[in-house]
C-alpha angles and dihedrals in degrees: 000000000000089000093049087060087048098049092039097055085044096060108055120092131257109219086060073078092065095047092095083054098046095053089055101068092065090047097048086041091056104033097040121009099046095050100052090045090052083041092061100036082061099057095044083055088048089049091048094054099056113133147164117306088359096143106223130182121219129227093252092060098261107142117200147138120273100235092163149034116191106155117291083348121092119170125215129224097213099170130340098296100006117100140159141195124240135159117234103251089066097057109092125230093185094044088047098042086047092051097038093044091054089048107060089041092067 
């Protein structure tokens, strides 16, 4: 009986060790990877898109009006006279469309 156990434990194979590892990657790859990847072309696209009196939101929280594109540059209108400087990257798509999306609800 004792060399049946033995035999038995020696013949399986190794890799069926691995299968909880291997079912892993998709589910990483779904849950976490593909997500972030949509997440960001969207906001390429978003950045791309910036126009003229298109009102944006940063992601520090600094809400203006795009008056102008120049590159990676795009400068706010803040108040009448008031504007800043900010690259693209650091304008928000999630935090705009957020504020923007409450407010014409209400």
């Amino acid at each position: 009986m004792m060399t049946l156990t033995i035999l038995l434990q020696q013949s399986q194979n190794p890799l069926l060790g691995l299968w909880p590892f291997l079912l892993m990657i998709p589910v990483v790859y779904f849950f976490m990877i593909r997500p972030q990847q949509k997440k960001q072309k969207e906001q390429t696209s978003f950045s791309n898109s910036l126009d003229k009196g298109k009102e944006v939101v940063t992601a520090s929280g600094i809400i203006g009006k795009v008056s102008k594109v120049d590159g990676e540059i795009v400068t706010l209108q803040l108040d009448t006279k008031t504007f800043i400087r900010v690259t693209k990257s650091a304008i928000s798509k999630e935090m705009t469309d957020q504020l923007f999306s409450v407010k014409k609800d209400d």
